[in-house]
C-alpha positions in Angstrom: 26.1 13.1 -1.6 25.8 10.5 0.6 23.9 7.8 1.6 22.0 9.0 4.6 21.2 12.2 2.5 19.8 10.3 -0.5 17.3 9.1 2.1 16.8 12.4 4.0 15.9 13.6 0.9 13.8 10.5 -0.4 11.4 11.0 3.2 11.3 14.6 2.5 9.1 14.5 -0.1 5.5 14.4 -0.4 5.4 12.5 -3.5 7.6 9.9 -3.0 5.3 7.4 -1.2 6.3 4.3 -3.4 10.2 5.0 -2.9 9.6 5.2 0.7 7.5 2.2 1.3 10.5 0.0 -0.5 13.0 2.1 1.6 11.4 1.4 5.1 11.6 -2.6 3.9 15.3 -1.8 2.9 16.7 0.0 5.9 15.1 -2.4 8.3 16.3 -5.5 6.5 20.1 -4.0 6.3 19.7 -3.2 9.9 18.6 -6.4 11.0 21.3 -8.3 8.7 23.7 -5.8 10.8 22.3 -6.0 14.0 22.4 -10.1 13.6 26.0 -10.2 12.6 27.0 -8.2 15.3 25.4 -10.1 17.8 26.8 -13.1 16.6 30.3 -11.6 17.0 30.1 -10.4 20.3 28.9 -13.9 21.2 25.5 -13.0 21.7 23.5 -14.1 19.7 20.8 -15.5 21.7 19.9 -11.5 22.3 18.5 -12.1 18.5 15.0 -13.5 18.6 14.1 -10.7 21.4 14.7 -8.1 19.5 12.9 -10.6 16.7 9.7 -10.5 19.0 9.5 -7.0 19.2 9.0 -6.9 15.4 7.3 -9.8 14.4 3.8 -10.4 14.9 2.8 -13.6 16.9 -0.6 -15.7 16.6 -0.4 -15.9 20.4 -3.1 -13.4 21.5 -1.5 -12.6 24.8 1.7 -11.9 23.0 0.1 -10.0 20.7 -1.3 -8.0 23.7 2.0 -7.2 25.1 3.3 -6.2 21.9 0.7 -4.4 19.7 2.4 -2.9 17.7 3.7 -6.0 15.7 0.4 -5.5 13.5 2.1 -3.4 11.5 5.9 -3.4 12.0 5.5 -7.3 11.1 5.3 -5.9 7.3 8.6 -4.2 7.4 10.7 -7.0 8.1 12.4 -9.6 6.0 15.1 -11.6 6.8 15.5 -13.4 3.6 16.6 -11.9 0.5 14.6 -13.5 -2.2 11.5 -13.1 0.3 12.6 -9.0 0.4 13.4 -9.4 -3.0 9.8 -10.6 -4.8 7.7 -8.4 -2.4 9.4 -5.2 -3.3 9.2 -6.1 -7.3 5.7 -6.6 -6.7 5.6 -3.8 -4.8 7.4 -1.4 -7.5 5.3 -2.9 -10.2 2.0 -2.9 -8.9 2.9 -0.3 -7.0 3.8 1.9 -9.9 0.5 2.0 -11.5 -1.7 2.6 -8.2 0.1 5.4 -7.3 -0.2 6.9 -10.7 -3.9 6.4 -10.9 -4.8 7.0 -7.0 -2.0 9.2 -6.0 0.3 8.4 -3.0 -2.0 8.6 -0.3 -4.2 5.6 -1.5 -0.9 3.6 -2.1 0.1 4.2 1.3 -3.4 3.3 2.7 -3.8 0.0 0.8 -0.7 -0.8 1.9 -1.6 -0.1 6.2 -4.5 -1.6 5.4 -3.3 -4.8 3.7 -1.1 -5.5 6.6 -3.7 -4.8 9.0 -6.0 -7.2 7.3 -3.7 -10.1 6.6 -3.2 -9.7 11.0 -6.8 -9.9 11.3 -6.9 -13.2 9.2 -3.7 -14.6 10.5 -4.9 -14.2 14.1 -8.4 -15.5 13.3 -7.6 -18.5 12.2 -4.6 -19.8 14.2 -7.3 -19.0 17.2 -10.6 -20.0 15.6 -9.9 -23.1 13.3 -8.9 -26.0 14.8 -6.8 -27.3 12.2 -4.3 -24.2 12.8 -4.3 -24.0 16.5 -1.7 -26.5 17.2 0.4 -23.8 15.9 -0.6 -21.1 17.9 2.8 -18.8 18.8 3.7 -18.9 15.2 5.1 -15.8 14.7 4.9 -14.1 11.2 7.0 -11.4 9.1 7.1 -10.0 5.8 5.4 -7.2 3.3 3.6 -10.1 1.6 -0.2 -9.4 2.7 0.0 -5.4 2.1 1.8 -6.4 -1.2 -0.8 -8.8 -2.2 -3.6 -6.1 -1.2 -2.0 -3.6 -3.8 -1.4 -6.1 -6.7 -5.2 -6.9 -6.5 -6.2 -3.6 -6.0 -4.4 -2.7 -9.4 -5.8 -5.9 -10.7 -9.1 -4.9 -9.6 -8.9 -1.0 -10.6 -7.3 -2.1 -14.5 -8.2 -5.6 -14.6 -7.1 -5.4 -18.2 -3.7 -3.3 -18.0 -0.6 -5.4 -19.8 2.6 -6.2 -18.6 5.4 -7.6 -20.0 6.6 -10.6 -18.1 10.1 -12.3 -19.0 9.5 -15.5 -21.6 6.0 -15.2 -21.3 4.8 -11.7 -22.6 2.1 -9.8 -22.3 -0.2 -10.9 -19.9 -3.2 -8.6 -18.2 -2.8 -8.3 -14.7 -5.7 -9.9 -13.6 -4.3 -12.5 -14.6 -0.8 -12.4 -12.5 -3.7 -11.3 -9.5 -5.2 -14.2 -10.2 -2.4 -17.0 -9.8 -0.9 -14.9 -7.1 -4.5 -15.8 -5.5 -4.1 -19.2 -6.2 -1.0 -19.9 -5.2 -1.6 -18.5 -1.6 -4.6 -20.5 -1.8 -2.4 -23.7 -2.5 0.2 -22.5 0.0 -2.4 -22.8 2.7 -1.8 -27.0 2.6 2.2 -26.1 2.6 4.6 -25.5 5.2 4.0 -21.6 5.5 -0.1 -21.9 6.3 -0.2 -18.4 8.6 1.9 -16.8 5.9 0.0 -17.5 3.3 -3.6 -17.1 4.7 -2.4 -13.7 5.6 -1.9 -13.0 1.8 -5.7 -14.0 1.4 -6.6 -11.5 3.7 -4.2 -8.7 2.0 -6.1 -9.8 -1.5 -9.8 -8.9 0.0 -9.0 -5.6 1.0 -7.1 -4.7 -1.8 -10.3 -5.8 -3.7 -12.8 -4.3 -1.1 -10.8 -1.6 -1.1 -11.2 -0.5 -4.8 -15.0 -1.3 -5.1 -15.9 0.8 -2.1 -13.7 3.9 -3.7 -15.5 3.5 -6.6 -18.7 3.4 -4.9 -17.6 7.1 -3.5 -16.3 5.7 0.1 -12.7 6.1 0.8 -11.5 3.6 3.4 -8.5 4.9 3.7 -9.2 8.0 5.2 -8.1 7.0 8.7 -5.3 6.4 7.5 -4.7 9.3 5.9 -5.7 11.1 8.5 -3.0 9.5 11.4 -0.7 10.4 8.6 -1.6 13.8 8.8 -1.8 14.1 12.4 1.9 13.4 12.4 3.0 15.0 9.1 1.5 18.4 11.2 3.9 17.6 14.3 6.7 17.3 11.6 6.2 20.4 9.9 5.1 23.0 12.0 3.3 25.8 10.7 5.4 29.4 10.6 3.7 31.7 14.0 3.4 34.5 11.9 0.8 34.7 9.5 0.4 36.2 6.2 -2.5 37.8 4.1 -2.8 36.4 0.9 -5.6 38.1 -1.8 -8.4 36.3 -2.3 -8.8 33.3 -4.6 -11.7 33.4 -7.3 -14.6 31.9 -6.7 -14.7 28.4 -8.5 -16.0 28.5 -12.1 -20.2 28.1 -12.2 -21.5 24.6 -14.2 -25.0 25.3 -16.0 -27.4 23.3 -14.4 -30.2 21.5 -16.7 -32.8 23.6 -14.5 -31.0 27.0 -16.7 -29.4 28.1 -13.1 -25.4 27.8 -12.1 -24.0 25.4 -9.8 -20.5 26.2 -8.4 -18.0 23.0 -9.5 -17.0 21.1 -7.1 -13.4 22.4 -6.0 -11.2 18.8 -6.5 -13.8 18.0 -9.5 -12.7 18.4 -12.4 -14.4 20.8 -15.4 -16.3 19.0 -17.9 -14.4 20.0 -20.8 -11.0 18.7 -19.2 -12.6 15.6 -19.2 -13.7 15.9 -22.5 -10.3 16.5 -23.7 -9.1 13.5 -21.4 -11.1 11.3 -23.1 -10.5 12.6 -26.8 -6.8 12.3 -25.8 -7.7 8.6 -25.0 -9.0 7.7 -27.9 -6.1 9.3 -30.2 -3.0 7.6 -28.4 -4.5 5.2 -25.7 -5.0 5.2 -21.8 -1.1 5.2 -21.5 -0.3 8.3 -22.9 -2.4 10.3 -20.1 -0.3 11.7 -17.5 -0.5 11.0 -13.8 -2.3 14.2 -12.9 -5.2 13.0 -16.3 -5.5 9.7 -14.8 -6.4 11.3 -11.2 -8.7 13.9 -12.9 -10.9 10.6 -15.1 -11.0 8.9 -11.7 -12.8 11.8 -9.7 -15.4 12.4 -12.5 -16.2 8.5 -12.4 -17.0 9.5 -8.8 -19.5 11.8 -9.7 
């Protein structure tokens, strides 16, 4: 099979949101490595940083106006490997465990989000604070700020989940939130300030982001919902329709009053969580499956 049909099939599916996040950073660093070395070739490679500025997001404002777009397509784009190569381990990682917990559609909305956020902070204070605004036109790339949003999001949603880390060992990822915090914070005296102030503004949604979902708001429903505005024009529906029998009606809850409340139809049953939770206690929050960790989450929402 080959390569371009490993990645037909990898954007085909509807659970693969993780995979396709790292691929989208993949295929437009490969291209750009291409696109550069062909340019340079050909002798022109001063065509380069124009197609740069049509990716890259710029703290000029009227730059920014001409080119929009950049908000987001800034966190696709690398152009150093070890710069590609830490966000997407972060990514995979922290990644990982988000999706598994919050499904793909949060993961993919943390991650819009992120980017959009670390703009907002970028922008705001190369044109607010005076100590940045000798630097305004700095343009910025890189996944870093929607990264940063998911690894404290994941911090922030299992503040005491373990991982392994080479020669240290197991250390809880609030933790590894933490320094990554701290570093950015320290990074903001260095000679990447946009870059890393961005990552500040990545880390406050991610946590925002978790504390508002488990106060029963989603924020990343708009999100959600531009996605499915497009994954309809992608997949059409079939003109002729078809009767299908009936579904049962959802299975009635006794309420405390002696009457019966229908459940909830994405809540889960009381008994499944009870099961969940017995499950827990017998072989540890790991053992629970994807689809067990979704169901605990929605009956904390309740």
């Amino acid at each position: 099979m080959s390569i371009v049909q490993d990645i037909r099939n990898a954007f085909s599916r509807r659970d693969n949101a993780l995979m396709q996040l790292i691929l989208l950073n993949v295929i437009v660093f490969a291209a750009l490595i291409v696109l550069r070395a062909i340019l340079t070739l050909s002798s022109a490679a001063g065509y380069y940083p124009v197609v740069m500025r049509q990716l890259e997001l710029s703290s000029s404002l009227p730059v920014l106006l001409r080119h929009p777009w950049t908000l987001l397509t800034y966190a696709f784009c690398h152009q150093e490997f070890f710069h590609i190569l830490f966000n997407l381990l972060n990514l995979y990682w922290f990644g990982q465990l988000v999706r598994e917990y919050l499904g793909d559609r949060r993961l993919v909305s943390i991650y819009v989000l992120g980017a959009l956020a670390g703009a907002a902070v970028f922008l705001l204070s190369f044109n607010l604070l005076p100590v940045f605004q000798p630097g305004v036109g700095t343009p910025m790339i890189g996944a870093s700020a929607a990264v940063t949003a998911i690894i404290v999001a994941g911090a922030t949603l299992l503040p005491d989940y373990t991982f392994m880390l080479i020669l240290i060992g197991p250390v809880k990822i609030k933790w590894i939130a933490a320094v990554v915090v701290l570093i950015s914070l320290a990074g903001v005296n260095g000679g990447n300030p946009g870059g890393e102030i961005a990552h500040l503004g990545g880390a406050l949604l991610g946590f925002v982001f978790i504390k508002q979902l488990q106060a029963g708001r989603d924020l990343g429903r708009p999100v959600q919902a531009v996605g499915n505005f497009f994954s309809n024009l992608t997949h059409r529906q079939p003109a002729m329709r078809v009767s299908t029998p009936r579904r049962a009606e959802p299975v009635a809850a006794t309420s405390a009053s002696g009457g019966k409340k229908p459940a909830a139809a994405n809540q889960p049953l009381q008994d499944e969580i009870d099961l969940i939770l017995d499950k827990i206690s017998r072989s540890g929050y790991e053992s629970l499956s994807k689809e067990e960790k979704q169901k605990l989450f929605r009956a904390s929402q309740q």
